[in-house]
Z-matrix of the N, CA and C atoms (Angstrom, degrees):
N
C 1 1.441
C 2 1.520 1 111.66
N 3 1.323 2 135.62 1 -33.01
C 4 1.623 3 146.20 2 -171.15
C 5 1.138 4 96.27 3 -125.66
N 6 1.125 5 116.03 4 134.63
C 7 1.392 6 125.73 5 149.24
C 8 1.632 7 130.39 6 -83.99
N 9 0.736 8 102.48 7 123.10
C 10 1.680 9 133.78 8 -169.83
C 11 1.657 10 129.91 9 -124.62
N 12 1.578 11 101.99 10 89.99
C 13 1.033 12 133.23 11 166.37
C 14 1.763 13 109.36 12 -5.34
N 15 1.140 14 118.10 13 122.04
C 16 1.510 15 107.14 14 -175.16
C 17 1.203 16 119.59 15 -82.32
N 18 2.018 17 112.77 16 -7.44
C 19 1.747 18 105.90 17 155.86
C 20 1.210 19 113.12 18 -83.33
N 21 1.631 20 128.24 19 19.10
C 22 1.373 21 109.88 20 166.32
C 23 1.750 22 106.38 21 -119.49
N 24 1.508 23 114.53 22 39.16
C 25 1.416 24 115.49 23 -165.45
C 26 1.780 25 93.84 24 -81.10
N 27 1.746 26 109.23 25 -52.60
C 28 1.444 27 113.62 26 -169.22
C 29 1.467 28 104.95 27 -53.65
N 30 1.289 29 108.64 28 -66.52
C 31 1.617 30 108.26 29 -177.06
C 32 1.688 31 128.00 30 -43.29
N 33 1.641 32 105.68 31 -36.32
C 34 1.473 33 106.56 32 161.01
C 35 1.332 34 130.37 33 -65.98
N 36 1.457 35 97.49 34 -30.58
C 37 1.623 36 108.02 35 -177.65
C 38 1.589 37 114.27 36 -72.63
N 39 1.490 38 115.58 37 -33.67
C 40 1.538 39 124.13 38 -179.89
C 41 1.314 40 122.82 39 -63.19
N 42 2.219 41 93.87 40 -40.69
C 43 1.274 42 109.82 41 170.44
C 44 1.749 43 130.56 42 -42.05
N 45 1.662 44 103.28 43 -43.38
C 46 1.267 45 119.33 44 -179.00
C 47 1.638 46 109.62 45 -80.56
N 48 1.043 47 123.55 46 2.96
C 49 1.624 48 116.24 47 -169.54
C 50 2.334 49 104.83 48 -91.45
N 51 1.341 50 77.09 49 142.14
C 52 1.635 51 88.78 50 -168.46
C 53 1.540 52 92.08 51 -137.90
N 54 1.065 53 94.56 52 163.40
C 55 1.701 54 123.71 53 166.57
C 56 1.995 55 97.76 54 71.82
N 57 1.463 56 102.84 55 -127.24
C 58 1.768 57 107.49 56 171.22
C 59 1.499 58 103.10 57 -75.30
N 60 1.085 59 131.08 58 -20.75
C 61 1.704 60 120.41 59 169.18
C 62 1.183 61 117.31 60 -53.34
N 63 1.554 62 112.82 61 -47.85
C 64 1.701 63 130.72 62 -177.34
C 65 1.373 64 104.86 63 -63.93
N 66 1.439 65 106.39 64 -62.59
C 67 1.822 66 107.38 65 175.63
C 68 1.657 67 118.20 66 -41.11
N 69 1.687 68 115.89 67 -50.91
C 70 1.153 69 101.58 68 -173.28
C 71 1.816 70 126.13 69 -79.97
N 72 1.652 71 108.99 70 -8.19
C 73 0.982 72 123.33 71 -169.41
C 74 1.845 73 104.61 72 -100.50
N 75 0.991 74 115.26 73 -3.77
C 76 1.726 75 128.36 74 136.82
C 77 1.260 76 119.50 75 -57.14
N 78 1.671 77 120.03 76 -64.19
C 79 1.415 78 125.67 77 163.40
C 80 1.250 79 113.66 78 -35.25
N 81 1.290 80 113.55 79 -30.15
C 82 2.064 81 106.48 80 -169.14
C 83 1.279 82 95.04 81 -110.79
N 84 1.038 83 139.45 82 41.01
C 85 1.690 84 111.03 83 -157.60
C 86 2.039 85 83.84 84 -87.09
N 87 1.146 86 122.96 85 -75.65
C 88 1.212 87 130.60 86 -146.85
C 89 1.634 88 93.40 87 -46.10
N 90 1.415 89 143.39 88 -29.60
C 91 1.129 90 152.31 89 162.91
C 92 1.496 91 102.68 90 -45.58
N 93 1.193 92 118.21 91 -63.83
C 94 1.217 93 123.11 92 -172.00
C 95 2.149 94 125.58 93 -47.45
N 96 1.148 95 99.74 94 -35.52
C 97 1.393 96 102.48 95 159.84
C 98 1.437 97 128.80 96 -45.58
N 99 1.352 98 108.13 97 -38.54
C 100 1.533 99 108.20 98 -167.81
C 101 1.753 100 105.43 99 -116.43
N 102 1.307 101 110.25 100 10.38
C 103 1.572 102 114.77 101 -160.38
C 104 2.155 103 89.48 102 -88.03
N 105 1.147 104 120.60 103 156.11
C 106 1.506 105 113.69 104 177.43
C 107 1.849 106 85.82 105 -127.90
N 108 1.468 107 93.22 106 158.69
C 109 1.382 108 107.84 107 -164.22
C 110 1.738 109 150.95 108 -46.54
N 111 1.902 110 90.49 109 -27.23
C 112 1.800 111 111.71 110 154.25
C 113 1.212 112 133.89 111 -66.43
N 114 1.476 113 85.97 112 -27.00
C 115 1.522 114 103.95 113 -167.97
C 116 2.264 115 89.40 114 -80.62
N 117 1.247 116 85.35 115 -43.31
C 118 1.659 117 88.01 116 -163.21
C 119 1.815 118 101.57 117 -63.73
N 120 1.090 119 123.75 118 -39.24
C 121 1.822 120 133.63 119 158.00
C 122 1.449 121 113.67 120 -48.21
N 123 1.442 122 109.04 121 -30.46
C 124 1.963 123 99.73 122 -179.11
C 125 1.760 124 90.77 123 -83.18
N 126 1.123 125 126.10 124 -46.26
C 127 1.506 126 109.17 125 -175.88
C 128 1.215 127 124.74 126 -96.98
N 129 1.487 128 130.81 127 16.96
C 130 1.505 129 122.44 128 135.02
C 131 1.414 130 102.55 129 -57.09
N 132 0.945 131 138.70 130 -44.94
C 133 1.841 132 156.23 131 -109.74
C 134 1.721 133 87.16 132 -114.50
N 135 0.924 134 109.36 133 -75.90
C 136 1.848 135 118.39 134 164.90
C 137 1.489 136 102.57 135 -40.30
N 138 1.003 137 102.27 136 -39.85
C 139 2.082 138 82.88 137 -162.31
C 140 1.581 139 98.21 138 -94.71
N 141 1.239 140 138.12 139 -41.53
C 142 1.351 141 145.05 140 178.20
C 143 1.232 142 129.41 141 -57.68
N 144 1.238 143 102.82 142 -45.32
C 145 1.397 144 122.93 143 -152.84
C 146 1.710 145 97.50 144 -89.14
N 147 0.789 146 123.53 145 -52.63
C 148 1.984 147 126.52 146 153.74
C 149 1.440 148 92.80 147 -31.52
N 150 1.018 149 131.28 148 -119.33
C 151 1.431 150 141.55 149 -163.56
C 152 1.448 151 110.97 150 -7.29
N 153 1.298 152 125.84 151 -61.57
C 154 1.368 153 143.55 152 -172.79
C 155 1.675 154 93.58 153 -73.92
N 156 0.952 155 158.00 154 -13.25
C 157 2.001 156 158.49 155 131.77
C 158 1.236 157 110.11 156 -52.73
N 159 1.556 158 136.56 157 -40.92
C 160 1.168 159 151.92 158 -135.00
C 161 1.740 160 89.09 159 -109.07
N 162 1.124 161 112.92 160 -50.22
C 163 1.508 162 129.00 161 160.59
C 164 0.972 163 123.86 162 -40.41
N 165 1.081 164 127.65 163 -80.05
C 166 1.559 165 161.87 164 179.86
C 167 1.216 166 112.89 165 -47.88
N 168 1.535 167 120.27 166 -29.16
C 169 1.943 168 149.97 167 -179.82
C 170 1.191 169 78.55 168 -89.72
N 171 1.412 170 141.56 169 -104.89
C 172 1.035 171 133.77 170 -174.15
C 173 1.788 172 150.63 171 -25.20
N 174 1.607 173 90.47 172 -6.05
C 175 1.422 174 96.14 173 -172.93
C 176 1.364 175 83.76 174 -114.68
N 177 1.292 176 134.34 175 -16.75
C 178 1.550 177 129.09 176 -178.21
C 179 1.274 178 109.69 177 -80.93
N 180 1.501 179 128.88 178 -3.03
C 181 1.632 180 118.92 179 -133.79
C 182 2.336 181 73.21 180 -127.82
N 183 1.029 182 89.29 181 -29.50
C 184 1.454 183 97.89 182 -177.66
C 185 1.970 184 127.22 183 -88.52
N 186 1.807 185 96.51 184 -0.50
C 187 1.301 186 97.82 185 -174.34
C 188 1.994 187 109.89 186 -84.79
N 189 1.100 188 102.40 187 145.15
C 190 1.349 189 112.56 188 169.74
C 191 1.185 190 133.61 189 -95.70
C-alpha cells in the first residue's frame, strides 16, 4: 500500500519487532545501522529459524 524506500526496510522492520524479536534486535541495534536488507533477512532467518526446529523436535519427541 506505501511505498517505502528500501533503505528504510531494516529500520521499519526492527521497528515492528516485539516479544524475543524486540529483545534480540536491541542486542543488534548498533549493527543495525549499517546492515542492508539480505543481509538483515539471513539473520532474522539464522536466529529464528533454529528455535522454531528446536521446537517443533521437541513437540514431536513429546507426542503420545
Amino acid at each position: 500500500m506505501y511505498h517505502v524506500e528500501p533503505s528504510e526496510w531494516v529500520g521499519l522492520a526492527a521497528y515492528h519487532c516485539t516479544d524475543s524479536a524486540g529483545r534480540w534486535i536491541q542486542s543488534i541495534e548498533k549493527r543495525l545501522k549499517h546492515i542492508e536488507w539480505p543481509d538483515f533477512c539471513k539473520a532474522v532467518h539464522d536466529r529464528f529459524d533454529r528455535d522454531q526446529h528446536e521446537l517443533l523436535l521437541r513437540q514431536l519427541f513429546h507426542i503420545r
